[in-house]
N, CA, C and O atoms as a Tripos MOL2 file, in Angstrom:
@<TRIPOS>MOLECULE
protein
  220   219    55     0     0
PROTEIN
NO_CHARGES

@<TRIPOS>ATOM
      1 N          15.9220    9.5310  -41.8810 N.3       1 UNK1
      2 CA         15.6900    9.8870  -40.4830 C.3       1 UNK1
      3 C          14.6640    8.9310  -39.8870 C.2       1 UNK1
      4 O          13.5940    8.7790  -40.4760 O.2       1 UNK1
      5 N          14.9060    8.3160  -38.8240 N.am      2 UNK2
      6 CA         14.2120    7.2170  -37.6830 C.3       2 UNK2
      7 C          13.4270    8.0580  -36.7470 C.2       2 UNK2
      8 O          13.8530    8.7970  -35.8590 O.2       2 UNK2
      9 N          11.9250    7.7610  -37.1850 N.am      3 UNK3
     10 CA         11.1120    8.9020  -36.5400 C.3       3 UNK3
     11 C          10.7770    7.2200  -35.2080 C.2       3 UNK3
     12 O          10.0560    6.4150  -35.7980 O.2       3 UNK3
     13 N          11.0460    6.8590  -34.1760 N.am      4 UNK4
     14 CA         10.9760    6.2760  -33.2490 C.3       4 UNK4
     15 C           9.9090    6.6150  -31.9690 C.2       4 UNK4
     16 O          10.3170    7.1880  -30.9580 O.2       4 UNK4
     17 N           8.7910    6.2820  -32.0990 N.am      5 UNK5
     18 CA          7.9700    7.0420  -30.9380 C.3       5 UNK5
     19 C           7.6550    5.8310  -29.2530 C.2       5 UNK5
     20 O           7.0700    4.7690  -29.0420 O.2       5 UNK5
     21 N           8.2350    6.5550  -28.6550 N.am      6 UNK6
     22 CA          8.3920    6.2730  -27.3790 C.3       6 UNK6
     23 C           6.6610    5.6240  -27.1330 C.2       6 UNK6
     24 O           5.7420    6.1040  -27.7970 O.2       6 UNK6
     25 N           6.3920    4.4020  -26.0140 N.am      7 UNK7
     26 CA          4.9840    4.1010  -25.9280 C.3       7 UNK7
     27 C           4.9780    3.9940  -24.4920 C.2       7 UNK7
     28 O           5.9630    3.4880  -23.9540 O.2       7 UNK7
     29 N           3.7430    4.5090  -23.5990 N.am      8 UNK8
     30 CA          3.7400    4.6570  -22.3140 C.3       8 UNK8
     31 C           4.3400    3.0860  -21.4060 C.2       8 UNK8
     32 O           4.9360    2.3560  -22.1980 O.2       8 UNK8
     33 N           4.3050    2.7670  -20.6180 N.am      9 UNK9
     34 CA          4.8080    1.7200  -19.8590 C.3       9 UNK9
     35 C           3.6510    1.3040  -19.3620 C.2       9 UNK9
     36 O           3.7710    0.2620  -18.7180 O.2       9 UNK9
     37 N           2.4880    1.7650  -19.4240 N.am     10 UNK10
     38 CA          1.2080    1.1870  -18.3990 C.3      10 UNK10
     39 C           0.3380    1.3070  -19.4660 C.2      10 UNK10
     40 O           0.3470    0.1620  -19.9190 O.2      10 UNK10
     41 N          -0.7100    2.2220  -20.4380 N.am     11 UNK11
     42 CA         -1.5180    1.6070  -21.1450 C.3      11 UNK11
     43 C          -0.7440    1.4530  -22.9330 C.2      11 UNK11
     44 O          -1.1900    0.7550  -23.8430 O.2      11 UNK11
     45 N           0.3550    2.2490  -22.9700 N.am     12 UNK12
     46 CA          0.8740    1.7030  -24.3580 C.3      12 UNK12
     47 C           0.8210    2.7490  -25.4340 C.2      12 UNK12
     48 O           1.6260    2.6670  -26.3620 O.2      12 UNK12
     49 N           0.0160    3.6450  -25.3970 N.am     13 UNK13
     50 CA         -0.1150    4.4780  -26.1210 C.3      13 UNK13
     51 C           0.5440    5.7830  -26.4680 C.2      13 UNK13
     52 O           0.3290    6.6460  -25.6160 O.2      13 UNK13
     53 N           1.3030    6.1790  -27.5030 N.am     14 UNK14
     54 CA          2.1900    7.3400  -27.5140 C.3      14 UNK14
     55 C           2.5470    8.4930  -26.7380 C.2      14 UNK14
     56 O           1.7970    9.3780  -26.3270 O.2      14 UNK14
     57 N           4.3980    8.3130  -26.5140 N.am     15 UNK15
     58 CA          4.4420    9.7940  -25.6930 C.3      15 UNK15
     59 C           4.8020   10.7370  -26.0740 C.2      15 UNK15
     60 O           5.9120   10.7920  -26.6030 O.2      15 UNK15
     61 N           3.8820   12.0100  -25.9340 N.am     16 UNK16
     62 CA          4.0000   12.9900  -26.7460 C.3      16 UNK16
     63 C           4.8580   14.1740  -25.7860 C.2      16 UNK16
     64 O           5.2710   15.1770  -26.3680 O.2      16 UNK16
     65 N           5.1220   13.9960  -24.1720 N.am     17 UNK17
     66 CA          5.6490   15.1450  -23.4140 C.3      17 UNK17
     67 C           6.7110   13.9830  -22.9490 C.2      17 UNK17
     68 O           6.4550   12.7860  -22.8260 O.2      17 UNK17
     69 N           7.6500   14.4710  -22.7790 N.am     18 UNK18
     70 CA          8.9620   13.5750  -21.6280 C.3      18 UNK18
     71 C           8.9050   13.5950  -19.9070 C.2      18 UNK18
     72 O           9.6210   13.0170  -19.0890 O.2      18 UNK18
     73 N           7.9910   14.3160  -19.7650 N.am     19 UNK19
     74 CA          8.2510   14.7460  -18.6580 C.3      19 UNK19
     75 C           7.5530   13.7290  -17.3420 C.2      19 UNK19
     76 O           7.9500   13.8200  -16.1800 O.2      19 UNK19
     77 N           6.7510   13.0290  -17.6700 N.am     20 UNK20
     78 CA          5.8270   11.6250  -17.1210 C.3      20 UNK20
     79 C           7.2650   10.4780  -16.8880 C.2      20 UNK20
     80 O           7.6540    9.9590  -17.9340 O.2      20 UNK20
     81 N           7.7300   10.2410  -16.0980 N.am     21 UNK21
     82 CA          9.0160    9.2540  -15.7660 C.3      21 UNK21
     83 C           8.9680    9.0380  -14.4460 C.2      21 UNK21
     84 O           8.5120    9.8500  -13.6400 O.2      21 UNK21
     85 N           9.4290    7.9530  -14.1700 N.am     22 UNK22
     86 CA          9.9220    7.4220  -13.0970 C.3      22 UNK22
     87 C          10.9290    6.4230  -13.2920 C.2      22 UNK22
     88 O          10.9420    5.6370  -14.2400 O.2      22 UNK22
     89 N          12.1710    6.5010  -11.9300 N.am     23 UNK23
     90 CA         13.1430    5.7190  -11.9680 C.3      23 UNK23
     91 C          12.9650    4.2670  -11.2530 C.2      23 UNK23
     92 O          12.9330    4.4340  -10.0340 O.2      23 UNK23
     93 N          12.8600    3.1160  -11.5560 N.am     24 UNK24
     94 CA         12.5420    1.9980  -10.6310 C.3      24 UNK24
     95 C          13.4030    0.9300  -10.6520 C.2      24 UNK24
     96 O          14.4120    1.1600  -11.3170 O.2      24 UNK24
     97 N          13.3450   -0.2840  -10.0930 N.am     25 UNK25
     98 CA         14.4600   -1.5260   -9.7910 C.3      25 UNK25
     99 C          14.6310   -1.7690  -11.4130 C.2      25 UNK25
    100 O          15.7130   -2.1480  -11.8640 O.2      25 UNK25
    101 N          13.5230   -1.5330  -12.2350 N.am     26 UNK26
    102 CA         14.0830   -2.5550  -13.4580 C.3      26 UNK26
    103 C          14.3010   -1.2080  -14.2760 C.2      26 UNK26
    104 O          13.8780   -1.4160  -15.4130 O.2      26 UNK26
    105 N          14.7110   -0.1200  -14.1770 N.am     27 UNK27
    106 CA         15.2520    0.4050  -14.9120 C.3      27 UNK27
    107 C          14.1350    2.0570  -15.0770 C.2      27 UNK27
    108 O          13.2270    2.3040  -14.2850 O.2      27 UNK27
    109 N          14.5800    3.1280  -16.4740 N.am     28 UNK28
    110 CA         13.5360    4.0290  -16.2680 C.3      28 UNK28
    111 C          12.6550    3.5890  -17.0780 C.2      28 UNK28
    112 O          12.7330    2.9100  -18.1010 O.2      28 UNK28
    113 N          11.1280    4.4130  -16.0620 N.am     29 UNK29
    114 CA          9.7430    3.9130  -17.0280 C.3      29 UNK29
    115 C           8.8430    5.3620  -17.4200 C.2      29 UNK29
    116 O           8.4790    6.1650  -16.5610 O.2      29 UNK29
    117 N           8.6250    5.4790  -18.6100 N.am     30 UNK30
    118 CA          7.9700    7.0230  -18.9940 C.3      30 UNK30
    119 C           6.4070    6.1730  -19.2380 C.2      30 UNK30
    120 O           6.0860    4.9880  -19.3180 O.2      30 UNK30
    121 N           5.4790    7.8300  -19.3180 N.am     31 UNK31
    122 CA          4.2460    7.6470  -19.3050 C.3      31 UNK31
    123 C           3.7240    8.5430  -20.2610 C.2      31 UNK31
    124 O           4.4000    9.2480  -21.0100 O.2      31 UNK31
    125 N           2.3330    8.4780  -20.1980 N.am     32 UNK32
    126 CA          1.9320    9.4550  -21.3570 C.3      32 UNK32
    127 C           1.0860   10.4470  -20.9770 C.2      32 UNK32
    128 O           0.7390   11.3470  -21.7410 O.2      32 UNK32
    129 N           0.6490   10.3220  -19.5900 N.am     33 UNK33
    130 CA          0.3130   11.4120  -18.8520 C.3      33 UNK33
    131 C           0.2550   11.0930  -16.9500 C.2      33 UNK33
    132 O           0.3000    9.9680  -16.4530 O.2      33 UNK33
    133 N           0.1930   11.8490  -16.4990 N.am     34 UNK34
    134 CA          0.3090   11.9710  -14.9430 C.3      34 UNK34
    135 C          -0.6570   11.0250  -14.5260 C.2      34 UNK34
    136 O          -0.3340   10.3400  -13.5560 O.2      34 UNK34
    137 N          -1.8090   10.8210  -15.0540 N.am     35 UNK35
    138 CA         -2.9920    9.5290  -14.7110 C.3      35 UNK35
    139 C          -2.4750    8.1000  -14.7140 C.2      35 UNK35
    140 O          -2.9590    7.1520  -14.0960 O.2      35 UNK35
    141 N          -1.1990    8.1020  -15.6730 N.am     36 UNK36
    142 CA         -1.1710    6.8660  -15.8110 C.3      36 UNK36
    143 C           0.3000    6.6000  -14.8960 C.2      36 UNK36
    144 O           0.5640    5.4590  -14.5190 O.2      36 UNK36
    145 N           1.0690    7.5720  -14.6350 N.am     37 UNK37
    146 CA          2.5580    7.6720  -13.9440 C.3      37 UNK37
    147 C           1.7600    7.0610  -12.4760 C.2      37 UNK37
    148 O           2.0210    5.9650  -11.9810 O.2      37 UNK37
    149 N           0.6290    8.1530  -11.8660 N.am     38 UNK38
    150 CA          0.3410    7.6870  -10.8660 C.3      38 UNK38
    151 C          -0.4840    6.6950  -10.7170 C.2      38 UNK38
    152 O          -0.7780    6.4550   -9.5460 O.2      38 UNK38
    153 N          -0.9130    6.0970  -11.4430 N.am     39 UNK39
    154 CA         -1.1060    4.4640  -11.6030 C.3      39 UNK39
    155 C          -0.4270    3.2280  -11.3530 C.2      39 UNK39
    156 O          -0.8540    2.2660  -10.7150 O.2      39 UNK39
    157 N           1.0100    3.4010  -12.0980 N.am     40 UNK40
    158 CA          1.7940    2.3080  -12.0540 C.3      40 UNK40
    159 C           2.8010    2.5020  -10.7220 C.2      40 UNK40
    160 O           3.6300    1.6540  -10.3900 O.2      40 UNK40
    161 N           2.5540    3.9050   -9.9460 N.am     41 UNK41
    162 CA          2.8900    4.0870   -8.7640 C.3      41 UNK41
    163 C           2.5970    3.9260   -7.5550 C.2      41 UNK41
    164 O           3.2610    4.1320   -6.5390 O.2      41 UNK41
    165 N           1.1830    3.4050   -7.7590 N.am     42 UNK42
    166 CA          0.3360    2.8620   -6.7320 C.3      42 UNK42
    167 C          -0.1080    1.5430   -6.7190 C.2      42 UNK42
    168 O          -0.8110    1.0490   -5.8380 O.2      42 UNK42
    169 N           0.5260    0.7030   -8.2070 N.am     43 UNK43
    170 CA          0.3380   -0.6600   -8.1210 C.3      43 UNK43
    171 C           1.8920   -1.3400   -7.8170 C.2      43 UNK43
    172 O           2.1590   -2.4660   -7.3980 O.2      43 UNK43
    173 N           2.8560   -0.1530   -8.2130 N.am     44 UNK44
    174 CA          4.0060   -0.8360   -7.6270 C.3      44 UNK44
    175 C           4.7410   -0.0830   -6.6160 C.2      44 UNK44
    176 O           5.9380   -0.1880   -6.8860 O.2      44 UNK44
    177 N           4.6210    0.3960   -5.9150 N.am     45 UNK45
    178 CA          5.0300    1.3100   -4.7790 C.3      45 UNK45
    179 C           6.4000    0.5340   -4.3930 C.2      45 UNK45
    180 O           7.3590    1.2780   -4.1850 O.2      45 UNK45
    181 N           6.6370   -0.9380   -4.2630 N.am     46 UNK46
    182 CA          7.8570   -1.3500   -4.1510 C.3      46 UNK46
    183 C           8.9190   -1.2030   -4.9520 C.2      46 UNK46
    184 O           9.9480   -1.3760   -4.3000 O.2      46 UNK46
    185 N           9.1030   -0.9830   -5.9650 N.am     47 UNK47
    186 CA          9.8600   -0.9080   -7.0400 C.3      47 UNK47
    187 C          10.4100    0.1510   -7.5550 C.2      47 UNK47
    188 O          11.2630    0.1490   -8.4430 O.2      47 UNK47
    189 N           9.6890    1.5970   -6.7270 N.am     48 UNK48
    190 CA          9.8180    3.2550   -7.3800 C.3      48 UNK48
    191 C          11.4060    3.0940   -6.4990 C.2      48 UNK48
    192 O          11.6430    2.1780   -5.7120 O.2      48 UNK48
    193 N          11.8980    3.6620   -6.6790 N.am     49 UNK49
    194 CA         13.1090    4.1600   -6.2880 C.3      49 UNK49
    195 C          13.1890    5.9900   -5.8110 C.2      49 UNK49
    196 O          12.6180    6.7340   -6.6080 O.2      49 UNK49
    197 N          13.8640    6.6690   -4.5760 N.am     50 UNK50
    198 CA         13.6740    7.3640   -4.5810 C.3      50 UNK50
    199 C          14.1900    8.5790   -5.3660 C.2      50 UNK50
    200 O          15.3020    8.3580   -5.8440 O.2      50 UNK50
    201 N          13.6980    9.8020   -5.6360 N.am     51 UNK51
    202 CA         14.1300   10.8180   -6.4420 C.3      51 UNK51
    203 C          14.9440   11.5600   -5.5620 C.2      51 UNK51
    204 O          14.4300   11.7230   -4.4560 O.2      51 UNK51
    205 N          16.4340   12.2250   -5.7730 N.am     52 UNK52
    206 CA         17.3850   12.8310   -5.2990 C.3      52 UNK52
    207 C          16.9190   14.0060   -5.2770 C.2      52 UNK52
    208 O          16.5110   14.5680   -6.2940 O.2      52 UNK52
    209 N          16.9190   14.6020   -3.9600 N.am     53 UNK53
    210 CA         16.6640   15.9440   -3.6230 C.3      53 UNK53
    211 C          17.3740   17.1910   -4.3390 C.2      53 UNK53
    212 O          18.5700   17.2920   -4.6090 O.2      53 UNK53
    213 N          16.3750   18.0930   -4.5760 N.am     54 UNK54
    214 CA         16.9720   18.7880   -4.9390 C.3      54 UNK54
    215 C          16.9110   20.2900   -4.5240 C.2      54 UNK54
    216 O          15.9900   21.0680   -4.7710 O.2      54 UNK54
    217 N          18.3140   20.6060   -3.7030 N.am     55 UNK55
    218 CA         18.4830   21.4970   -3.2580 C.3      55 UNK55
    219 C          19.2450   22.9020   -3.6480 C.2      55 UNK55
    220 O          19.2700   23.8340   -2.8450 O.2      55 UNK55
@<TRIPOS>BOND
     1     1     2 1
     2     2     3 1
     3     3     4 2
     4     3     5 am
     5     5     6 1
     6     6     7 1
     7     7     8 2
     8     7     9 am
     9     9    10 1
    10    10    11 1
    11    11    12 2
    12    11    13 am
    13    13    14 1
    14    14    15 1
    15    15    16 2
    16    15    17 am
    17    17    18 1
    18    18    19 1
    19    19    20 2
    20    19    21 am
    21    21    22 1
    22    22    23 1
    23    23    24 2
    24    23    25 am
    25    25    26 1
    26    26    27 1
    27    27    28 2
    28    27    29 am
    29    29    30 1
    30    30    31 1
    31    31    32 2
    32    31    33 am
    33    33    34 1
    34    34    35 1
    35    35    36 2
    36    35    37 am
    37    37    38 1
    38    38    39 1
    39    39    40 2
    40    39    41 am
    41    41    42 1
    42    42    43 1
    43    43    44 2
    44    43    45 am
    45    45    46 1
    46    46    47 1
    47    47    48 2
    48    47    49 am
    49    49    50 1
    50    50    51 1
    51    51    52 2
    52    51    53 am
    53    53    54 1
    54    54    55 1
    55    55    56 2
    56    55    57 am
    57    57    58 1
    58    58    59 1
    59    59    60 2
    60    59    61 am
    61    61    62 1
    62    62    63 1
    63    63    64 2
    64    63    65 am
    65    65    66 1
    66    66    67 1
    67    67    68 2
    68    67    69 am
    69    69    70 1
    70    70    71 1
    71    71    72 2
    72    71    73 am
    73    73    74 1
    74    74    75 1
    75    75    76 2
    76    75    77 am
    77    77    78 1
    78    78    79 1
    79    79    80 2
    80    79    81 am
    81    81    82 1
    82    82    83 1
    83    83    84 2
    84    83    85 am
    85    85    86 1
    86    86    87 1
    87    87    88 2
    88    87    89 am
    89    89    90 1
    90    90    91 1
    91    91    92 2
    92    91    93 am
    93    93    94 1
    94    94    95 1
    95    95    96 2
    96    95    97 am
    97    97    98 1
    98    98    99 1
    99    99   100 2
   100    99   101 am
   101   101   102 1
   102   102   103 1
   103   103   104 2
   104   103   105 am
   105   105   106 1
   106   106   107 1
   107   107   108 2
   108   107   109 am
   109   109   110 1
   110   110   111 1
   111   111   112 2
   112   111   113 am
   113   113   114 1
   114   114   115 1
   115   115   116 2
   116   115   117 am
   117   117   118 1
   118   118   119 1
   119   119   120 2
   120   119   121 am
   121   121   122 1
   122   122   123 1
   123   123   124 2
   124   123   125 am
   125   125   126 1
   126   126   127 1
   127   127   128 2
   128   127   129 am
   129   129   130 1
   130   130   131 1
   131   131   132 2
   132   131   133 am
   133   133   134 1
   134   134   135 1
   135   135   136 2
   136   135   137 am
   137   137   138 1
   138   138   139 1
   139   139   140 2
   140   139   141 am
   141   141   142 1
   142   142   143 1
   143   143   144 2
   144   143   145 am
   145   145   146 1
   146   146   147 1
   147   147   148 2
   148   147   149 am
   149   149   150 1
   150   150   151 1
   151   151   152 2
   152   151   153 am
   153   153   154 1
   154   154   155 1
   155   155   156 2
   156   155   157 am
   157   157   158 1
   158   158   159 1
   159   159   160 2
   160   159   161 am
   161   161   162 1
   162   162   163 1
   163   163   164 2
   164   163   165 am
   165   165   166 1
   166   166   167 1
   167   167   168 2
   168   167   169 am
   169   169   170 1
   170   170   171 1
   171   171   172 2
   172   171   173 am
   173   173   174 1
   174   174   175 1
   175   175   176 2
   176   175   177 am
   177   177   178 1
   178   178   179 1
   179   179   180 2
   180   179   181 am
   181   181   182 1
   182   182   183 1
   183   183   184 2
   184   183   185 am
   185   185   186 1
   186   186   187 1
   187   187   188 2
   188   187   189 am
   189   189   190 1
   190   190   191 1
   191   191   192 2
   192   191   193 am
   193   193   194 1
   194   194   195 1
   195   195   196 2
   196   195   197 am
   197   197   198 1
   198   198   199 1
   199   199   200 2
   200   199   201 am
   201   201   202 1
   202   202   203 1
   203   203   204 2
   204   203   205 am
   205   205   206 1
   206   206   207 1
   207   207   208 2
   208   207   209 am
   209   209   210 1
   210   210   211 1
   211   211   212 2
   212   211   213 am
   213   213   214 1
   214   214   215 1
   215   215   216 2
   216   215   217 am
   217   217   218 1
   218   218   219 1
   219   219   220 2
@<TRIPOS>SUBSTRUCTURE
     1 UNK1         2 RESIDUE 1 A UNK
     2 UNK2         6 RESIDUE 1 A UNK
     3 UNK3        10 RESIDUE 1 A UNK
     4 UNK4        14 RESIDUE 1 A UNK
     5 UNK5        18 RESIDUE 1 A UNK
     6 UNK6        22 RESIDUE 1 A UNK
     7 UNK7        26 RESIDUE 1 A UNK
     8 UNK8        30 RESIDUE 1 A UNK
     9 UNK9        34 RESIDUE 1 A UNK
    10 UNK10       38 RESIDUE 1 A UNK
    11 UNK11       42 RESIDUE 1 A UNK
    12 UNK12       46 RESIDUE 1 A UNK
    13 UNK13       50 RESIDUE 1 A UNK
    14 UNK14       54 RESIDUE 1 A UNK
    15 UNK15       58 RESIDUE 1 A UNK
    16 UNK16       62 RESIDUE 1 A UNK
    17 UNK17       66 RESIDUE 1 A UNK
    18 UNK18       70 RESIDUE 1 A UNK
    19 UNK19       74 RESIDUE 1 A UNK
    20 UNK20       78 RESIDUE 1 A UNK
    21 UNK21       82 RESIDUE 1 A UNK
    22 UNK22       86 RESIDUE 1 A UNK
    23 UNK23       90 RESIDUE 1 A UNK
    24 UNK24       94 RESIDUE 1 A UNK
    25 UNK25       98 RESIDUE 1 A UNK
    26 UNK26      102 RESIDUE 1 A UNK
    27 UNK27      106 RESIDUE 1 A UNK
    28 UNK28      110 RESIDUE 1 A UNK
    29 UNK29      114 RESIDUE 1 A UNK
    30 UNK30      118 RESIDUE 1 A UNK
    31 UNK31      122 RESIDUE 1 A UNK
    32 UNK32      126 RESIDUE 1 A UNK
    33 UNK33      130 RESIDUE 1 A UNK
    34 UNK34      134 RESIDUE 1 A UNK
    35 UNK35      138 RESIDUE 1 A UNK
    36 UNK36      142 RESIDUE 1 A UNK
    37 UNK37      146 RESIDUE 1 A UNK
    38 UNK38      150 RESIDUE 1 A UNK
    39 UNK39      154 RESIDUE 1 A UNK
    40 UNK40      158 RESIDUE 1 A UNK
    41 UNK41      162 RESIDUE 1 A UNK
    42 UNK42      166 RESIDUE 1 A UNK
    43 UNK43      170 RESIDUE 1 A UNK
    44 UNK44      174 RESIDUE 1 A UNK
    45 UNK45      178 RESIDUE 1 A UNK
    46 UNK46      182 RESIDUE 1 A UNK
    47 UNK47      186 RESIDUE 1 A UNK
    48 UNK48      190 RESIDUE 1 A UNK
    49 UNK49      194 RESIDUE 1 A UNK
    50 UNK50      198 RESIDUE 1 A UNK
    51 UNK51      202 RESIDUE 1 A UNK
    52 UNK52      206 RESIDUE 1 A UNK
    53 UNK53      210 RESIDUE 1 A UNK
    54 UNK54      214 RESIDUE 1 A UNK
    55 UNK55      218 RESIDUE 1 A UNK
């Protein structure tokens, strides 16, 4: 069994919840907590793509 651990997209360090993501031009990017999601969301604000409403 391939124990494979996912590493944040902005400081690198293991993700332990799935739920830290965003969809952008180059594809999806996960995080390892909300500090760092809204980080790479405010240095790339061009690139987020929007999230489909959900109604």
């Amino acid at each position: 069994m391939t124990n494979t651990k996912q590493v944040c997209d902005l400081c690198g360090l293991d993700i332990e919840l799935s739920s830290f993501t965003l969809k952008t031009k180059e594809g999806d990017k996960a995080f390892c907590c909300e500090g760092c999601k809204g980080i790479y969301q405010l240095l790339n604000e061009d690139q987020i793509l929007p999230e489909p409403n959900q109604n």
